[in-house]
N, C-alpha and C positions, 0 to 999 in steps of 0.2 A: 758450687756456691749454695749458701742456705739461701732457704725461700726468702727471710726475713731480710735479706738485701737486695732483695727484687725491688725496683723503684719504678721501673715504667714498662708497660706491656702495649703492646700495639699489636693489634690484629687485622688481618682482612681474611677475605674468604679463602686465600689461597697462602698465607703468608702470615707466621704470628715473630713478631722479633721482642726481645726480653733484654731493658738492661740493670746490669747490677750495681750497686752504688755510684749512679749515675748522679753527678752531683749541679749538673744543668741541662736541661732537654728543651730543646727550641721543637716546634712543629710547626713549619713553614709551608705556605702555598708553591704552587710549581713557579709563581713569578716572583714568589719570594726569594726561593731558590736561585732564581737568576740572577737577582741584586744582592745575595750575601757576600761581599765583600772574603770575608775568611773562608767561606767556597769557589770564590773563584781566585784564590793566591793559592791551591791547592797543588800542587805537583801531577802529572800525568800516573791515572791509577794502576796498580800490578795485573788488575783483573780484566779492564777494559778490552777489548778485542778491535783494533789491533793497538797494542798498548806501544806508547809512543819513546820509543825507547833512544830517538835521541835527543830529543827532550830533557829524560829524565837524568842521561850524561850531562847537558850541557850544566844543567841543574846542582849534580854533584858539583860538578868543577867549577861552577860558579860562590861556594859556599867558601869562608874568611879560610887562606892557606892555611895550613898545620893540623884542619878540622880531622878528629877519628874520622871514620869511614863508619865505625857503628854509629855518631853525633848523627853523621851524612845521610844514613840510611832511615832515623827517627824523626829526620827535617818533613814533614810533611807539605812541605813546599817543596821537597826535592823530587819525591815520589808518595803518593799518597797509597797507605793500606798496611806498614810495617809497622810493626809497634814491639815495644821490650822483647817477647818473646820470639816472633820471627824475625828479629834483627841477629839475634845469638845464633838461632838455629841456621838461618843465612850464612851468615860468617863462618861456623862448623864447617856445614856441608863444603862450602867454597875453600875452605883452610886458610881462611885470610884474619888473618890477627886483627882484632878489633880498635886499635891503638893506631894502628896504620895509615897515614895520611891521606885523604881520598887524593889528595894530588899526585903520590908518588904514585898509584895505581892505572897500569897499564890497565891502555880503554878495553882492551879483549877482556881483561879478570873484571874488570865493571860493568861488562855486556854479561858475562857469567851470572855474575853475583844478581841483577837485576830478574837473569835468566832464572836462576836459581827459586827466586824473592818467588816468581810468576808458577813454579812449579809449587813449592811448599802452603801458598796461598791458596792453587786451586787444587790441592791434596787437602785442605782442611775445611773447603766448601762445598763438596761436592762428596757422595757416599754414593757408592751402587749406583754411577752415574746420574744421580739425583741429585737438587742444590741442595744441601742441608740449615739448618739455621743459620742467618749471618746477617749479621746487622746492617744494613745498607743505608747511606740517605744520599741524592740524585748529586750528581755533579754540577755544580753552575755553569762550569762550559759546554756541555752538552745535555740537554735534561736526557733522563733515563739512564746513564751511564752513573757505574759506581763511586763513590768516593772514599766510603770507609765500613772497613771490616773487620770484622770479630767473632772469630770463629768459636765455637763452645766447647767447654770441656765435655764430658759425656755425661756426667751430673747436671750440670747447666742443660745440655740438650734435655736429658729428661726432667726436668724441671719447665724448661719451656714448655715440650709435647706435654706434659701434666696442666699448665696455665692456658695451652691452648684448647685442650677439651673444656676446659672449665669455662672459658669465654663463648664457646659454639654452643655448652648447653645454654647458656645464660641469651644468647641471643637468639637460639631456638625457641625457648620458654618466652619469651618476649614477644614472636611473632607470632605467637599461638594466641596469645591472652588478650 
């Protein structure tokens, strides 16, 4: 991503996240977080430990009959954390046609697929055992648990690690002066 679709940057001391043509950013308190309404209709998250996986069937299968299984998987009421591009990669790895009815799908290939969602997700958070950048903000059902993520391309990541030196000198030069 170029810089110049950088829209919002947030940093802490331990943590800088970066989003790009972000076209609305709420920053909510922790109590805010518990009364967001569109946070707590969120689906049980891929990343959460232990992520609540019959839930997030009961969730599929609750969604209007004939629905694809990719529509199923982008329902962030269904399972929160998949988006365009791990819904494809999902459905690859699984071999399961994207067109597929989530009702005709055997609960085992949906335990998979979910299983699948949970490896791919924390293949693209994590480097060298380390968390890498990823956009988090808290879940209303539980504070401190995740609700959404966004892993970085490798350009993105070093565009971040470039915006987050540049925020540490700037708050460094600030506490000196």
């Amino acid at each position: 991503m170029p810089a110049r679709d950088m829209r919002v940057l947030v940093g802490t001391a331990d943590f800088v996240a970066v989003g790009f043509n972000v076209p609305v950013a709420e920053l909510l308190t922790s109590r805010e977080l518990l009364r967001h309404q569109a946070l707590r209709e969120l689906g049980p998250d891929l990343l959460d430990e232990p992520f609540d996986l019959e839930t997030a069937a009961v969730n599929a299968r609750a969604r209007k009959a004939g629905s694809a299984i990719a529509d199923v998987l982008l329902n962030q009421r269904v399972v929160a954390g998949i988006g365009n591009v791990f819904k494809s990669e999902i459905l690859f790895v699984a071999a399961m046609h994207p067109f597929t009815p989530a009702s005709e799908i055997s609960s085992a290939d949906l335990n998979k697929i979910f299983g699948i969602g949970r490896e791919l997700l924390r293949a693209n958070t994590t480097h060298r055992g380390r968390r890498r950048a990823v956009s988090r903000t808290a879940n209303a059902r539980q504070p401190g648990s995740a609700a959404r993520h966004s892993g970085y391309t490798d350009g993105a990541a070093s565009l971040a690690g470039s915006a987050e030196r540049r925020f540490r000198r700037r708050r460094q030069a600030s506490t000196r002066g």
